[in-house]
C-alpha positions as CSV (number, residue, x, y, z in Angstrom):
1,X,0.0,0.0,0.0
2,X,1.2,3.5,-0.9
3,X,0.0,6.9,1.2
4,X,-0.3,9.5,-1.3
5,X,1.9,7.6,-4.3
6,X,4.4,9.7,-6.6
7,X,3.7,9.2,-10.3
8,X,6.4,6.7,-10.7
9,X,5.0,4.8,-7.5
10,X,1.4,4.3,-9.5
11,X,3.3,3.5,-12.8
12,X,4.8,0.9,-11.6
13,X,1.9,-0.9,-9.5
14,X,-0.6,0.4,-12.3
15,X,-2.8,-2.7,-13.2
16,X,-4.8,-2.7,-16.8
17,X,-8.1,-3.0,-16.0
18,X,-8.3,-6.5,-17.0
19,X,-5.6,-7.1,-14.2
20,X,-7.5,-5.3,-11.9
21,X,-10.5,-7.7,-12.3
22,X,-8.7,-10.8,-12.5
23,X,-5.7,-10.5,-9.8
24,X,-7.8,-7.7,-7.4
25,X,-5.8,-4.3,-6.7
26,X,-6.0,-0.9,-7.5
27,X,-6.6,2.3,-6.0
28,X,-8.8,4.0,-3.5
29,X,-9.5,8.0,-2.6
30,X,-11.2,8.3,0.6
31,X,-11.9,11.6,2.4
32,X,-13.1,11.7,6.0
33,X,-14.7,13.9,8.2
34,X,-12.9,13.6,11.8
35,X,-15.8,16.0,13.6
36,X,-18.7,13.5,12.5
37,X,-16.5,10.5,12.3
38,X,-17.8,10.0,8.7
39,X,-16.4,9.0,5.1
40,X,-17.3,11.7,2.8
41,X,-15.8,10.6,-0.3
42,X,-14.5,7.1,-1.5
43,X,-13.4,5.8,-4.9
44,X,-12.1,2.5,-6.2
45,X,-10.6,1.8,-9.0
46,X,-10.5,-2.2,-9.5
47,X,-11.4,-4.9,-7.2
48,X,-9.9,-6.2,-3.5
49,X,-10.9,-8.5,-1.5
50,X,-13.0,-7.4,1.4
51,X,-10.1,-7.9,4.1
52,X,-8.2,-5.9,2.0
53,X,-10.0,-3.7,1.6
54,X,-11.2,-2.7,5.5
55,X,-7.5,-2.4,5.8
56,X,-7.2,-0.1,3.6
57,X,-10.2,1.9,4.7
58,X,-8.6,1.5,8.1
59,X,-5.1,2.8,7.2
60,X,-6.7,5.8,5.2
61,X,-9.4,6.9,7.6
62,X,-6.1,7.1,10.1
63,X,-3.8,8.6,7.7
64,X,-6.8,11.5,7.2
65,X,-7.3,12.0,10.9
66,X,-3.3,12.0,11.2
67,X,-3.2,15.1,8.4
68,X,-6.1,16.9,9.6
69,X,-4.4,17.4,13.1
70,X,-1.3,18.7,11.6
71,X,-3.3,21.4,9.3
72,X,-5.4,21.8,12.0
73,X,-2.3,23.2,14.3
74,X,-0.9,24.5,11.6
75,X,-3.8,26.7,10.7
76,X,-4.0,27.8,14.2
77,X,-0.3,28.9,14.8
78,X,-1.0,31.0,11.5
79,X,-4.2,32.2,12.9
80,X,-2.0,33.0,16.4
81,X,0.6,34.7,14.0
82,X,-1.4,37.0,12.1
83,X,-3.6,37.8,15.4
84,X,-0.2,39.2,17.3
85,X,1.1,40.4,14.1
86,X,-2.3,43.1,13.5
87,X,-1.9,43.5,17.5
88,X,-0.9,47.3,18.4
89,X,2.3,47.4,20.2
């Protein structure tokens, strides 16, 4: 499995999609909303099995929560920033 892949990564995992259907694999997007605990977009391209896939569900769903509390500090240091920047001295 490959967390946001390069375009060399997906080249050279990339399945035709007779592959796909006859050996499983492919690809999944899968966007998640951490304040309602809730999958607001997912795409597949080609087939898994349905262990595989929950783990990759799982490992996505985490990765999302895992980004969204960095931006989420992030966006609030630059918030803090700008807020003692416009501050008079």
């Amino acid at each position: 499995m490959y967390l946001d892949p390069s375009k060399e990564e997906i080249d050279t995992v990339d399945l035709t999609d007779q592959e796909k259907n006859d050996r499983g694999g492919g690809l999944i997007t899968l966007g998640y909303l951490p304040s309602r605990e809730q999958v607001c977009l997912f795409c597949m391209e080609g087939r898994m099995n349905p262990p595989t896939l929950e783990t990759a569900m799982n490992v996505l769903t985490e990765a999302n929560l895992r980004v969204f509390s960095v931006i989420k500090d992030h966006s609030l240091n630059l918030i803090k920033t700008d807020m003692d920047t416009a501050s008079p001295s």
